[in-house]
C-alpha positions in Angstrom: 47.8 33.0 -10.6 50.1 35.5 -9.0 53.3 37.7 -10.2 55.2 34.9 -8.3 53.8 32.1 -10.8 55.1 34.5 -13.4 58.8 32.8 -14.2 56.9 28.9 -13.9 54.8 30.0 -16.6 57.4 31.7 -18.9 59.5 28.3 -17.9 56.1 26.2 -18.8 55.9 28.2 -22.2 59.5 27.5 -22.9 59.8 24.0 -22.9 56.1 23.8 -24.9 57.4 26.0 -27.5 60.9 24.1 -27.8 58.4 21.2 -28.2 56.2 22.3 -30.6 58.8 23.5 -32.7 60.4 19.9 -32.7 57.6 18.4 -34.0 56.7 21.1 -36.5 58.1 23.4 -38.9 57.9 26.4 -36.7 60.5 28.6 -35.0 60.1 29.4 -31.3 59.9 32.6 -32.0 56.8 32.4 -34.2 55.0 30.3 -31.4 52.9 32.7 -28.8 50.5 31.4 -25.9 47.3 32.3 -27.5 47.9 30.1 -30.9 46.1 27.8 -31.2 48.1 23.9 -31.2 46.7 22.7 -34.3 47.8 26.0 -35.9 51.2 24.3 -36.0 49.4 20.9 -37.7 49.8 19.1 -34.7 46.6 17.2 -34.9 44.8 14.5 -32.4 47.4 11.6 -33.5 50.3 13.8 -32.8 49.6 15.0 -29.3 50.9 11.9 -27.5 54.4 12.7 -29.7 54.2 16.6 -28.7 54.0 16.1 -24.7 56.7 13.2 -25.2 59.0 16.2 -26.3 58.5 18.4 -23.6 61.4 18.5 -21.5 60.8 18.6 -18.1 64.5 18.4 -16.5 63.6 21.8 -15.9 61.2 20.7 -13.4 63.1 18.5 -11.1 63.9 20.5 -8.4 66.1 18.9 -5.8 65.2 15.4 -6.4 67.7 13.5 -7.4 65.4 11.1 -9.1 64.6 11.9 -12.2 60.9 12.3 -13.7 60.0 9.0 -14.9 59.1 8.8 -18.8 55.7 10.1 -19.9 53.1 7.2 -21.3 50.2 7.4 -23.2 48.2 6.2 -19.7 49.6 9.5 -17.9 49.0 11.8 -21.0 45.1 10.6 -21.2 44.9 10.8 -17.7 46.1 14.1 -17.5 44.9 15.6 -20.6 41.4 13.4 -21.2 39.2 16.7 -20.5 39.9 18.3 -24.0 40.5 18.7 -27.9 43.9 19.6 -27.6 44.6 20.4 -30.7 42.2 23.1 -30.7 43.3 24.7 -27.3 45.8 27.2 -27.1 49.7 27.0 -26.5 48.9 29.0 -23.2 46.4 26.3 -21.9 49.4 23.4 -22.9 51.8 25.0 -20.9 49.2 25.7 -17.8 48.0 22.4 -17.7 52.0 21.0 -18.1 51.9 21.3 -13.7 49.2 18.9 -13.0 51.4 16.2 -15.6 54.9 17.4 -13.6 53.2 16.8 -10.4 51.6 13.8 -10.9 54.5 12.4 -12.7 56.8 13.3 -9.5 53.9 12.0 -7.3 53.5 8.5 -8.9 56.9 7.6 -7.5 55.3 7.1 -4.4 52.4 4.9 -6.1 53.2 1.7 -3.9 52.7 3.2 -1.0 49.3 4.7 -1.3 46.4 2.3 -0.5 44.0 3.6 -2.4 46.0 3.1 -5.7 47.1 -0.1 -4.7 43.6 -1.3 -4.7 42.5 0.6 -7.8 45.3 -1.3 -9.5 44.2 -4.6 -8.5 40.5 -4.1 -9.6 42.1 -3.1 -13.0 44.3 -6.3 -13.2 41.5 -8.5 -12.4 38.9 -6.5 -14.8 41.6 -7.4 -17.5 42.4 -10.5 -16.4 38.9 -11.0 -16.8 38.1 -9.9 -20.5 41.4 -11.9 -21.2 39.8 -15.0 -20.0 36.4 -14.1 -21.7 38.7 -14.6 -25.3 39.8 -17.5 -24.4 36.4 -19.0 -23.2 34.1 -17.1 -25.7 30.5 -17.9 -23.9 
């Protein structure tokens, strides 16, 4: 990370804090980068809950879209790799990029080939275990 990354960072830090003080009892102030999450009782069942509080108007840029809503599919995608909980305020707010860019990113989901295809083996796969319940072998 560079000095030029700096201000995205603070920004990044910013809009995790305002989040995790939604969800908590804790005031901004009393929320630092190297905390740990679950410090602020923000446990596995409440993550999905913290990230959907994250404002990220502040990430929009010039598009005049805006970022579409966050679903639980985009926040396991994203964030599948760890115990969040147990990972610091820091790492949230590092990680909030790859979710900002794949969320602006998956507006142009139609057009990519490879994700087209990936989405019809998916359909058919459920498509599949749904007919398996109806014709229980």
């Amino acid at each position: 990370m560079g000095i030029s990354n700096q201000p995205i960072f603070e920004l990044e830090m910013l809009v995790v804090r305002q989040a995790i003080a939604k969800v908590s009892q804790f005031k901004i102030d009393d929320i630092f980068a190297w905390d740990h999450i679950e410090t602020f009782e923000i446990g596995p069942d409440d993550f999905y809950e913290l990230i959907k509080k994250i404002d990220l108007t502040p990430f929009q840029g010039s598009d005049p879209d805006p970022i579409p809503e966050v679903t639980l599919e985009d926040v396991e995608f994203i964030f599948h790799d760890k115990y969040w909980p147990g990972e610091t305020v820091g790492a949230l707010a590092a990680k909030l990029g790859s979710l900002v860019a794949y969320k602006k990113t998956m507006k142009d989901k139609n057009n990519v080939r490879e994700y087209v295809e990936n989405k019809k083996v998916l359909e058919n796969y459920k498509k599949s275990l749904e007919n398996q319940k109806k014709d229980p072998v």
